[in-house]
C-alpha positions as CSV (number, residue, x, y, z in Angstrom):
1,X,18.4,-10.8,-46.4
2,X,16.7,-8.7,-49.1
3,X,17.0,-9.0,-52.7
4,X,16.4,-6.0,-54.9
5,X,16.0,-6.0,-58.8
6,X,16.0,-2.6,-60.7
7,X,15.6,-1.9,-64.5
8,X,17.8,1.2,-66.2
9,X,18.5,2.6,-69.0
10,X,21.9,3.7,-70.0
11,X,22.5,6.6,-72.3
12,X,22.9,5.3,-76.3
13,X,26.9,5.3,-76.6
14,X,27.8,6.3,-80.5
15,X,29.6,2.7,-80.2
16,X,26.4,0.9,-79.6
17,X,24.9,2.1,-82.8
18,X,25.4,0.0,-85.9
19,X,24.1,1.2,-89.9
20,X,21.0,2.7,-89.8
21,X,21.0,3.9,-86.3
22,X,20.0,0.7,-84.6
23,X,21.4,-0.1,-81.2
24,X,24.1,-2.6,-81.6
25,X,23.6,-3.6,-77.8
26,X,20.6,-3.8,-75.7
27,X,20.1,-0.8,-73.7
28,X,17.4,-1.9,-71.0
29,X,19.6,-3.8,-67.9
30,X,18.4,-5.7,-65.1
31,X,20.3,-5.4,-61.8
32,X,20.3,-7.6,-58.6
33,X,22.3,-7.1,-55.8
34,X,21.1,-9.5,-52.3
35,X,22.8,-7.1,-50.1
36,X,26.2,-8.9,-49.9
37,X,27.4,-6.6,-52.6
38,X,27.0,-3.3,-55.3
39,X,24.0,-4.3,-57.9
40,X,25.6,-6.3,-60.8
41,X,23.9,-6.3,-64.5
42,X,22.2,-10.1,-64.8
43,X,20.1,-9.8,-67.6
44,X,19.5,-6.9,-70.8
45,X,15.5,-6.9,-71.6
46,X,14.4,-6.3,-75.5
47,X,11.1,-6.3,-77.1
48,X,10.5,-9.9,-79.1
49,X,8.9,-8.8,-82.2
50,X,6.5,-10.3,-84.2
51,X,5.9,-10.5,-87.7
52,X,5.6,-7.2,-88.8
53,X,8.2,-5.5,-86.6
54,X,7.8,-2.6,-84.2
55,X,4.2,-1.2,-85.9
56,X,3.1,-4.8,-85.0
57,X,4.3,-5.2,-81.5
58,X,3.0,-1.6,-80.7
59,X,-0.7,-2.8,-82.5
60,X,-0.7,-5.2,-80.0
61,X,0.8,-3.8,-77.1
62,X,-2.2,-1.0,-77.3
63,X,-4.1,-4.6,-76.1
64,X,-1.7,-5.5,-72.9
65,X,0.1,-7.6,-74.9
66,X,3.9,-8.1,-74.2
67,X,6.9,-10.1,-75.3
68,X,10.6,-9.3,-73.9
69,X,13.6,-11.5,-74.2
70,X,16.4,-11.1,-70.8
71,X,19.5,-11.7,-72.3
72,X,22.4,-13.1,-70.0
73,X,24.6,-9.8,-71.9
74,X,24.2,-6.9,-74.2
75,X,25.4,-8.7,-77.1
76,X,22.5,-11.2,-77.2
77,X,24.7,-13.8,-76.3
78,X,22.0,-16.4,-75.0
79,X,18.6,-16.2,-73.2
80,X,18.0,-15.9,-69.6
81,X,14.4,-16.3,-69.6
82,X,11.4,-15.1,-71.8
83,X,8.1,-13.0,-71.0
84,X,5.0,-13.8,-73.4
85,X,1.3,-13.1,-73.3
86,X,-0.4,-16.3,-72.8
87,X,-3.9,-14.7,-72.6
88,X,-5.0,-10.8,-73.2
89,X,-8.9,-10.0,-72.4
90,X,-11.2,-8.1,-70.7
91,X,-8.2,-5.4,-69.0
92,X,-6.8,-8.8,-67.4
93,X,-3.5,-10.0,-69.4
94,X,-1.6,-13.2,-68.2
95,X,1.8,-13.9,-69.5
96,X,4.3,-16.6,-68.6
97,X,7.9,-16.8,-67.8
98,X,9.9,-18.9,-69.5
99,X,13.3,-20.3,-68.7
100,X,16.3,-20.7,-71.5
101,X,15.2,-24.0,-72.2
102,X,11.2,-22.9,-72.3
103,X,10.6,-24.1,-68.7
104,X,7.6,-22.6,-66.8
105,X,9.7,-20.1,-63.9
106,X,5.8,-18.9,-63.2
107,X,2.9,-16.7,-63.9
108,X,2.0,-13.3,-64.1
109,X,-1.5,-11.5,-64.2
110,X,-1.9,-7.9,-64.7
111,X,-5.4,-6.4,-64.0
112,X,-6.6,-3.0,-64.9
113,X,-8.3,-0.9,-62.6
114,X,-11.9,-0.2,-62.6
115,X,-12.4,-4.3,-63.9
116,X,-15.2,-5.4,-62.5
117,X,-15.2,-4.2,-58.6
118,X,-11.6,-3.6,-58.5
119,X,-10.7,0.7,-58.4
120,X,-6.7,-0.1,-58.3
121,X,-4.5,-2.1,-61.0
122,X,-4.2,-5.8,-59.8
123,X,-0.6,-7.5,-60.1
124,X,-0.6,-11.4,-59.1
125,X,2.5,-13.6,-58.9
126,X,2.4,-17.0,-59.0
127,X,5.8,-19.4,-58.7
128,X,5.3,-23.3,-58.4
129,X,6.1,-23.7,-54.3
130,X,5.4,-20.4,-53.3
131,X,1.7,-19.1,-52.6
132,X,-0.1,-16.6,-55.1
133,X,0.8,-13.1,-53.7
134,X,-1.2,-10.1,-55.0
135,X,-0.6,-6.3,-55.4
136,X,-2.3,-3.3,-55.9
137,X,-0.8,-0.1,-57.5
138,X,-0.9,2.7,-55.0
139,X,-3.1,3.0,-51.8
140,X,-6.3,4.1,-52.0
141,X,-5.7,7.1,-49.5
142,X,-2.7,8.5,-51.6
143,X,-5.0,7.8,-55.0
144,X,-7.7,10.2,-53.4
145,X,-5.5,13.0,-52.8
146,X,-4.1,12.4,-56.5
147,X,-7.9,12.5,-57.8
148,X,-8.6,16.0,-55.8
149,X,-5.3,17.4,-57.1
150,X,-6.1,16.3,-60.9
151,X,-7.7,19.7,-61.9
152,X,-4.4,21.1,-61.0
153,X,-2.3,18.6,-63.3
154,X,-2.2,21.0,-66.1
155,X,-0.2,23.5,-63.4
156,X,1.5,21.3,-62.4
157,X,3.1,19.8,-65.4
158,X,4.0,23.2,-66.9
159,X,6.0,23.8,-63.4
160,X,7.9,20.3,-63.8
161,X,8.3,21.6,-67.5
162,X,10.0,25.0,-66.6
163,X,11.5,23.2,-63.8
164,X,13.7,21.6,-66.2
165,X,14.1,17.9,-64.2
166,X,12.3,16.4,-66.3
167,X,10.1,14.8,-63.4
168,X,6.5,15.1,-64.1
169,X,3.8,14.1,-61.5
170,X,2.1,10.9,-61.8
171,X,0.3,9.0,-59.8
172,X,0.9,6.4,-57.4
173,X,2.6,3.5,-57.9
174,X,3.8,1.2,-55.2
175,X,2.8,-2.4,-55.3
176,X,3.4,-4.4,-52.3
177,X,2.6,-8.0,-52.5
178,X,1.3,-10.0,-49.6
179,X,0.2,-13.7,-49.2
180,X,-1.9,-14.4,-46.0
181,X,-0.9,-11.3,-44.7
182,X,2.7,-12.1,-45.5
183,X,4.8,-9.2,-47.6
184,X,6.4,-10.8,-50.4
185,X,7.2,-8.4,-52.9
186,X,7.4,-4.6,-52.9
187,X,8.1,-2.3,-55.7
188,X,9.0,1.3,-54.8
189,X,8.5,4.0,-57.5
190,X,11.4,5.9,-56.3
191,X,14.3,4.4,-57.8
192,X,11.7,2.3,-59.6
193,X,12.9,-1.0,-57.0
194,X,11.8,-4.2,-56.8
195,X,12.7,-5.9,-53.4
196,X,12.3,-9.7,-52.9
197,X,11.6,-10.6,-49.2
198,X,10.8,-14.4,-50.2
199,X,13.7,-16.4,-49.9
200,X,12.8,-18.8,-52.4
201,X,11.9,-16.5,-55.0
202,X,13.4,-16.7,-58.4
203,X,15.1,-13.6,-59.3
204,X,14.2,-13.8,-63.1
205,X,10.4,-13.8,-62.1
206,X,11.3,-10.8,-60.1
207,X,13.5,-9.4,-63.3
208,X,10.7,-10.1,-65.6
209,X,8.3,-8.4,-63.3
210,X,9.9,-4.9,-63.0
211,X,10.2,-5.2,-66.7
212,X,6.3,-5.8,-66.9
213,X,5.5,-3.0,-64.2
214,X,7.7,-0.2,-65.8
215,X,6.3,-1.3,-69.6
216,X,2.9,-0.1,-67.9
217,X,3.7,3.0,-66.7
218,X,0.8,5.7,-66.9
219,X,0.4,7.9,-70.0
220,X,2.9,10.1,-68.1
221,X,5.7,8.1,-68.0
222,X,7.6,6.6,-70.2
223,X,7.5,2.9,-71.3
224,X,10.3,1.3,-72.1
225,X,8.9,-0.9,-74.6
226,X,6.7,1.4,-76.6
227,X,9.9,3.0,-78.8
228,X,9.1,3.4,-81.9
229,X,12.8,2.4,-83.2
């Protein structure tokens, strides 16, 4: 049975807001659902920040640099797990997923594209047990027909601007992990899913990871994580 994990973010109720226009609750929420049932909330992402506040943590995000907190609720009750950077160099950043009690739930490597022979962004995932799967964003054919259709970009954000949906076009962005030829992971841009075809996989890696994949969206999307509030 597949597992899906998918990241949204609600609407700011006037409720949620406490002095000074701060959010009360955390807005970003985590859903899983392994087919038996609707999608239920189990964890609420937030930037960690470090001294220095939001200026800080957008300094260093500019590097690939990331730290979230999933909290089991919107009230911050207690931790499910924790993302941080354990090494950011080169266009390749590693970060680690922590369990509540600072266990090591595994690893995650993001790659940028155009490092070293690589033309695609690189995702790897790595969970003690399970082999190393690895993902590249988009497929090459579908990234050639965005790269002859960029002179029209300007045209065609203008449309989606009139257009009024708020959709603009952006390029492709489907990762599908595989491990000796085995799909383990898939994320689908529409609906911004994550499915989890490995039985054994832990769900907060997977939770962790959409978090990481939709705080990397292109310069036309719209990161979660790089609020300035």
């Amino acid at each position: 049975m597949t597992a899906v994990v998918t990241m949204r973010t609600p609407p700011v109720r006037l409720r949620d807001r406490e002095g000074g226009g701060l959010p009360a609750c955390v807005r970003d929420v985590v859903e899983f659902t392994d087919g038996s049932g609707p999608p239920r909330p189990v964890a609420y992402v937030e930037r960690e920040l470090p001294p220095g506040g939001i200026p800080a943590y957008l300094a260093a995000r500019a590097g690939g640099t990331r730290s979230f907190v999933l909290w089991a609720d919107e009230r911050r009750g207690s931790r499910v797990a924790t993302v941080v950077t354990e090494s950011a160099r080169g266009g390749v950043t590693t970060f680690q997923v922590l369990g509540a009690h600072g266990e090591v739930i595994g690893t995650l490597v993001h790659k940028k594209a155009f490092r070293g022979w690589g033309v695609r962004t690189r995702w790897t995932v790595r969970q003690p047990g399970l082999p190393e799967a690895v993902g590249y964003k988009g497929r090459i054919f579908w990234w050639l027909v965005w790269w002859l259709l960029s002179p029209l970009l300007p045209v065609l954000l203008v449309a989606a601007l009139f257009e009024g949906s708020g959709d603009l076009p952006r390029g492709p962005r489907r990762v599908m992990w595989r491990a000796s030829g085995r799909l383990l992971l898939e994320f689908k841009a529409f609906g911004d899913k994550l499915r989890l075809y490995a039985p054994g996989l832990d769900w907060r890696l997977g939770a962790a990871l959409v978090a990481l994949i939709r705080s990397f969206d292109g310069w036309l999307g719209t990161p979660w994580d790089a609020r300035k509030v």
